[in-house]
C-alpha positions as CSV (number, residue, x, y, z in Angstrom):
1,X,82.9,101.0,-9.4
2,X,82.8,104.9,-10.5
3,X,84.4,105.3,-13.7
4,X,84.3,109.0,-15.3
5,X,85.0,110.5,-18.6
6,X,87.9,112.5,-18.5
7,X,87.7,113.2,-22.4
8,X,85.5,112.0,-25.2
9,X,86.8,113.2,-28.2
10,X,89.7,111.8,-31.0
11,X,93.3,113.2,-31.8
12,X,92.5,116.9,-31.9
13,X,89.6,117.3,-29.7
14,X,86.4,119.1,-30.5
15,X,87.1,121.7,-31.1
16,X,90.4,120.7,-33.2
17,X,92.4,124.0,-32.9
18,X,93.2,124.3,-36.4
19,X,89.7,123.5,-37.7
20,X,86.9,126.1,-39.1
21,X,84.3,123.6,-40.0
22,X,81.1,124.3,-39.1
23,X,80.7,121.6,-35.8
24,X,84.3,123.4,-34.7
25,X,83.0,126.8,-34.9
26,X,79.5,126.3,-33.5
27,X,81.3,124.1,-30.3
28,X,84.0,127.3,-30.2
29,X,81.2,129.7,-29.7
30,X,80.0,127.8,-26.9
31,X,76.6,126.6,-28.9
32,X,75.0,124.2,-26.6
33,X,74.5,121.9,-29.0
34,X,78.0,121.1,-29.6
35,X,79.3,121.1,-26.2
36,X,83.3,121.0,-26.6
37,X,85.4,117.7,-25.6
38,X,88.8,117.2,-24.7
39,X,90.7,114.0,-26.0
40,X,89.6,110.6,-24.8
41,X,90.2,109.4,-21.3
42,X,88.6,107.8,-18.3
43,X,88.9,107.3,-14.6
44,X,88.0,104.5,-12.9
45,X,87.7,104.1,-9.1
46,X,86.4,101.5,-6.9
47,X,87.1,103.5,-3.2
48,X,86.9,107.2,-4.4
49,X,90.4,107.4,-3.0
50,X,92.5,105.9,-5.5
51,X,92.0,106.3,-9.4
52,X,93.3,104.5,-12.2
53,X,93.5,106.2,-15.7
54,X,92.8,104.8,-19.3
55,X,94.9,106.6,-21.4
56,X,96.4,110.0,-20.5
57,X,95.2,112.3,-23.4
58,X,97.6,115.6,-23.8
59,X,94.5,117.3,-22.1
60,X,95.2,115.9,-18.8
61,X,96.5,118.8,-17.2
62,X,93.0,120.7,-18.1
63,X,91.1,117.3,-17.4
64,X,93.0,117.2,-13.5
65,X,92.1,120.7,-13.1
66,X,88.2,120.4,-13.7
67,X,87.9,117.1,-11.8
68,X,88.2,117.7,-8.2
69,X,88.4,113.9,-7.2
70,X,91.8,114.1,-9.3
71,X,93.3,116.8,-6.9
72,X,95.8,116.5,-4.4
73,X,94.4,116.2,-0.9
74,X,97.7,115.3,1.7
75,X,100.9,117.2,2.2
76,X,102.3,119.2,0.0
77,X,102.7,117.6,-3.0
78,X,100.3,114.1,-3.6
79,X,97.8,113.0,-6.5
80,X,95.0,110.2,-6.3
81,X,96.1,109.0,-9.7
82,X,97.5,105.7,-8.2
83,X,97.9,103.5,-11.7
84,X,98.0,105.0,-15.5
85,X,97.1,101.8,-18.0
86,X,97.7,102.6,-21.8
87,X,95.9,100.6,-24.5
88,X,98.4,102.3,-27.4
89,X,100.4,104.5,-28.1
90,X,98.9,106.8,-30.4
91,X,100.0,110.7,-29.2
92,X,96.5,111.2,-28.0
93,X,96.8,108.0,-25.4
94,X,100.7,108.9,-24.0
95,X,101.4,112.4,-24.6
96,X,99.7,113.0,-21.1
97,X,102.5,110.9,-19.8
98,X,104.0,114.1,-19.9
99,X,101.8,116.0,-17.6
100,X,102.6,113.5,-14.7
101,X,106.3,114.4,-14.2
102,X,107.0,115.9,-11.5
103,X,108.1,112.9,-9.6
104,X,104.7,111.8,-8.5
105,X,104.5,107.8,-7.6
106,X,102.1,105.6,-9.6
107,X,102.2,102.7,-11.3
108,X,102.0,102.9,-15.3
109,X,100.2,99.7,-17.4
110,X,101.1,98.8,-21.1
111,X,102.1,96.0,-23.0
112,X,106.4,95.6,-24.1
113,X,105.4,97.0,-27.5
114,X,103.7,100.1,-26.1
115,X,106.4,100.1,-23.3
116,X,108.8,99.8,-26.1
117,X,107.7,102.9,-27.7
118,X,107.8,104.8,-24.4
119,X,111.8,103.3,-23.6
120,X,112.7,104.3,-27.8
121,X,111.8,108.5,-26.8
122,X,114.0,109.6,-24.4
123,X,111.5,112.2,-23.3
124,X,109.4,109.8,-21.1
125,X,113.0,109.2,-19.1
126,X,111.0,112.5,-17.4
127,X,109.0,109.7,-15.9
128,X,112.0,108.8,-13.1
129,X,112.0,105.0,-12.8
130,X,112.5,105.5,-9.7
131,X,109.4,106.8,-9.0
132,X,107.2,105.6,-11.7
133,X,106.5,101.8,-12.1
134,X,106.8,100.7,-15.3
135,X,105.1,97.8,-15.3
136,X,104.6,95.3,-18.5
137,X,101.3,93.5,-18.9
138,X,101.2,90.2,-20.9
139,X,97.5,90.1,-23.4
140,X,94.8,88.2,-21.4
141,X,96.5,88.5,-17.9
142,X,94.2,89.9,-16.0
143,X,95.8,92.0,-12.7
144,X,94.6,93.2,-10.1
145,X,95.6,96.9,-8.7
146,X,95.8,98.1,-4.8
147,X,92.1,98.7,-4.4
148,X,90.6,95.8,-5.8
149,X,90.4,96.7,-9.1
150,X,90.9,94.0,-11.8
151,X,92.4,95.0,-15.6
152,X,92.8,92.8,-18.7
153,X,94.4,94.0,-21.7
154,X,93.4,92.0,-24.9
155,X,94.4,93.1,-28.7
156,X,91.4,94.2,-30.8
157,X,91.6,94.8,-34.5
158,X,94.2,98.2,-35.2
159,X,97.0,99.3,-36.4
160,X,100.5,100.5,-35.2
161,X,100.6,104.8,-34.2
162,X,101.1,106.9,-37.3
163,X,104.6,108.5,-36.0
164,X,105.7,104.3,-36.7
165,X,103.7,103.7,-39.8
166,X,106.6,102.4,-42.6
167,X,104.6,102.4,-45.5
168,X,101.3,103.6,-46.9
169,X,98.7,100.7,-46.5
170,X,100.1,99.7,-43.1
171,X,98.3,96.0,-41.9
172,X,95.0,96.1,-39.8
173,X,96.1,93.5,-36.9
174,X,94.5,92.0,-33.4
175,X,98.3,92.4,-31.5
176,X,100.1,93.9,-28.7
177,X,100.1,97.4,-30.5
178,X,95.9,98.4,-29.9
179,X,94.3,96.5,-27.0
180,X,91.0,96.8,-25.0
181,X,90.8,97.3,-21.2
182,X,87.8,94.6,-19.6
183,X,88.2,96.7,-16.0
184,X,85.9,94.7,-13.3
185,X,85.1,95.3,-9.5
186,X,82.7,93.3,-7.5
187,X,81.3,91.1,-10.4
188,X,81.0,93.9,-13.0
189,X,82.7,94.8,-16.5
190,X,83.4,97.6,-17.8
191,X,85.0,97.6,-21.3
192,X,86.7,100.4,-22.9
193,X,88.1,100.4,-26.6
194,X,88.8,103.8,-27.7
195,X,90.1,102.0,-30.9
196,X,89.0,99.2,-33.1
197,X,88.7,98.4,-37.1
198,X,86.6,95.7,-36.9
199,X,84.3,93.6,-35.4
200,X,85.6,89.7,-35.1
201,X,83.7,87.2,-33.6
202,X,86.1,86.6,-30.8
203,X,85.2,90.3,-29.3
204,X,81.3,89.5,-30.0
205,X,81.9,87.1,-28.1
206,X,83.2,88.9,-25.1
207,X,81.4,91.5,-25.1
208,X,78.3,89.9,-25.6
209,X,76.1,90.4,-22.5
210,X,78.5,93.2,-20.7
211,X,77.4,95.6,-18.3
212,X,79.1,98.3,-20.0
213,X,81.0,99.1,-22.8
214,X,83.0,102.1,-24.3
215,X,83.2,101.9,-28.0
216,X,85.1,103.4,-30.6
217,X,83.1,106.0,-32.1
218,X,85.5,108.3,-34.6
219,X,83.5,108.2,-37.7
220,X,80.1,108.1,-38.6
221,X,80.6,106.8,-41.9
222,X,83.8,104.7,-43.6
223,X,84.9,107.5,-46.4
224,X,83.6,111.0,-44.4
225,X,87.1,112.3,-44.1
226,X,87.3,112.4,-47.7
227,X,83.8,113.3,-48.4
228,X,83.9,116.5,-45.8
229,X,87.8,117.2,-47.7
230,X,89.6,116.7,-44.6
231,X,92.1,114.3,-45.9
232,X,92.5,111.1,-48.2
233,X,92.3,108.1,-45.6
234,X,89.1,106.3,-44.6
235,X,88.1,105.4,-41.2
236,X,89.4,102.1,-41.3
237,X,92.5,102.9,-43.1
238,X,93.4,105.1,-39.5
239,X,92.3,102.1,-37.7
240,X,88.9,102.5,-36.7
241,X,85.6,101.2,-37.5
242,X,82.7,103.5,-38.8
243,X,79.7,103.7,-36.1
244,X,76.7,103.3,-39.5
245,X,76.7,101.2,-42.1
246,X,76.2,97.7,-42.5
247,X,80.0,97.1,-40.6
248,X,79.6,99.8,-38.6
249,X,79.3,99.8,-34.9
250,X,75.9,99.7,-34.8
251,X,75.3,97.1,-36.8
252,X,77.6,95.3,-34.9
253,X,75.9,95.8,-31.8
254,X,72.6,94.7,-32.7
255,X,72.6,91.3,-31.0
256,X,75.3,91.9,-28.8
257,X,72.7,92.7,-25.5
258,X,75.1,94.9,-24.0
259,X,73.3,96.8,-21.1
260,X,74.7,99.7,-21.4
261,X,76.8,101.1,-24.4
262,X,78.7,104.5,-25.1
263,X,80.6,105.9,-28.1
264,X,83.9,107.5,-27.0
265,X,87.0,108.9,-29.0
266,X,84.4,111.1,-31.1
267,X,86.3,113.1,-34.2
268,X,85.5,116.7,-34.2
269,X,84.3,115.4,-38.3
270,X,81.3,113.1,-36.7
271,X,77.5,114.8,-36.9
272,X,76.6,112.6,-33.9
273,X,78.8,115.1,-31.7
274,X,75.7,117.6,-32.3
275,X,72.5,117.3,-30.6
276,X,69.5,117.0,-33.1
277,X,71.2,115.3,-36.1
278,X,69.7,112.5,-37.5
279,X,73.1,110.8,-37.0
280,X,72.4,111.4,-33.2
281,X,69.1,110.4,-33.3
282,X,69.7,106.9,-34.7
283,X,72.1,106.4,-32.2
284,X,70.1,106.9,-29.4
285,X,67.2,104.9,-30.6
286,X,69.7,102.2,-30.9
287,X,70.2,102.4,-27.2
288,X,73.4,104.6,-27.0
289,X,74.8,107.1,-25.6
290,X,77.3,109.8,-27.1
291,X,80.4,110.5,-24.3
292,X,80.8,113.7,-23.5
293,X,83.2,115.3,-20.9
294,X,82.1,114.6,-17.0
295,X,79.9,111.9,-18.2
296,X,79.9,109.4,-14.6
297,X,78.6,106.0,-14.6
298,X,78.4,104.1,-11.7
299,X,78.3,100.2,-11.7
């Protein structure tokens, strides 16, 4: 199984276009130690032929056009993106959707609520039904795509997208509306989970001893959007769980024995997107790894 990181970073990307802090302006000027990141996305393949997406970020058009597995290869008009699964449906996880219009067959993964969202904008309807398979995806049912690849959905601690928020302390909740993708091929796991505001037991538990997770990494700390004066809401009141801290990620991790773990959906706010922090550095010596565009991984 080949899975590829289309785009590491959060709503925005890194460099946010309207953002002059100082990790925004060193990545714009090409520093190499802030490499820039488009919104988060992967690709997973088990035959190199066919690829599934997680997510399609509104950088997929730029993410396509740098991956050359992603390119058409027959006829005149064809795509290797056989399947599109959605684990939301924040704008950073459908607006993609978008970019995939031009009547191009493949199959497209979510649960009713997300699915829900997608039939309540008639701007999707650009995703001809006759052409795209909308398929809905029941929590815990694993299934299993046309080259062997197997995908469960399962809810995770979140919250609904802000576009459908009714009020200003919306409820954190483990349902339909932010899931996790366990993707497995020949007896190994791959979990990704872009979002998450907490850590229960019942994902300890399955993620205990995986080959391979993606994790939520938006903040470093709980408050540092209000501490850096980029808005009023802490990290878990967008839905997301801080990386430090004693109920941060990795803490979290600690006993976990995951083989091999990434942080993914980076905010262009978060120090460990720049080589040499200490932030960084305490990540890796946890055993981690920061996501970064092109990143592959082979299991």
């Amino acid at each position: 199984m080949r899975l590829a990181v289309l785009g590491a970073a959060a709503g925005g990307g890194f460099p946010q276009w309207n953002s002059n802090a100082d990790g925004c302006r060193r990545a714009r000027a090409g520093d190499p130690a802030a490499p820039a990141r488009t919104q988060a996305s992967l690709a997973v393949s088990v035959d190199g032929d066919r690829w599934t997406l997680l997510n399609a970020s509104p950088d997929l058009r730029e993410q396509i056009g740098r991956s050359a597995f992603l390119h058409p290869r027959h006829g005149l008009r064809s795509s290797p993106i056989a399947n599109v699964v959605l684990t939301g449906g924040d704008v950073d996880v459908v607006a993609g959707l978008l970019t995939l219009r031009e009547r191009q067959p493949f199959g497209l993964h979510a649960t009713s609520k997300i699915h829900a969202v997608l039939d309540a904008n008639p701007i999707f309807e650009v995703l001809a039904r006759d052409v795209v398979r909308r398929e809905t995806v029941g929590l815990g049912q694993p299934f299993t795509l046309e080259d062997g690849l197997t995908v469960e959905l399962f809810a995770v601690p979140g919250k609904v997208p802000l576009y459908l928020e009714q009020d200003d302390a919306p409820a954190i909740a483990a349902d339909e509306t932010t899931t996790a993708a366990a993707i497995s091929s020949n007896g190994s796991t791959a979990f990704f989970i872009p979002g998450c505001a907490a850590m229960t037991p019942e994902l300890a538990d399955r993620l205990r001893g995986a080959d391979l997770v993606f994790f939520d990494g938006t903040l470093w700390r709980d408050d540092e959007m209000i501490v850096q004066g980029l808005g009023p809401k802490t990290g878990r009141r967008m839905g997301h769980m801080s990386i430090g801290g004693p109920d941060g990620a990795l803490a979290a991790f600690a006993d976990l024995d995951v083989r091999r773990k990434v942080f993914i959906h980076l905010n262009n706010s978060n120090p460990v997107l720049l080589d040499g922090t200490p932030e960084r550095r305490e990540v890796e010596r946890a055993g981690w790894r920061v996501a970064y565009d092109g990143l592959e991984i082979e299991l």
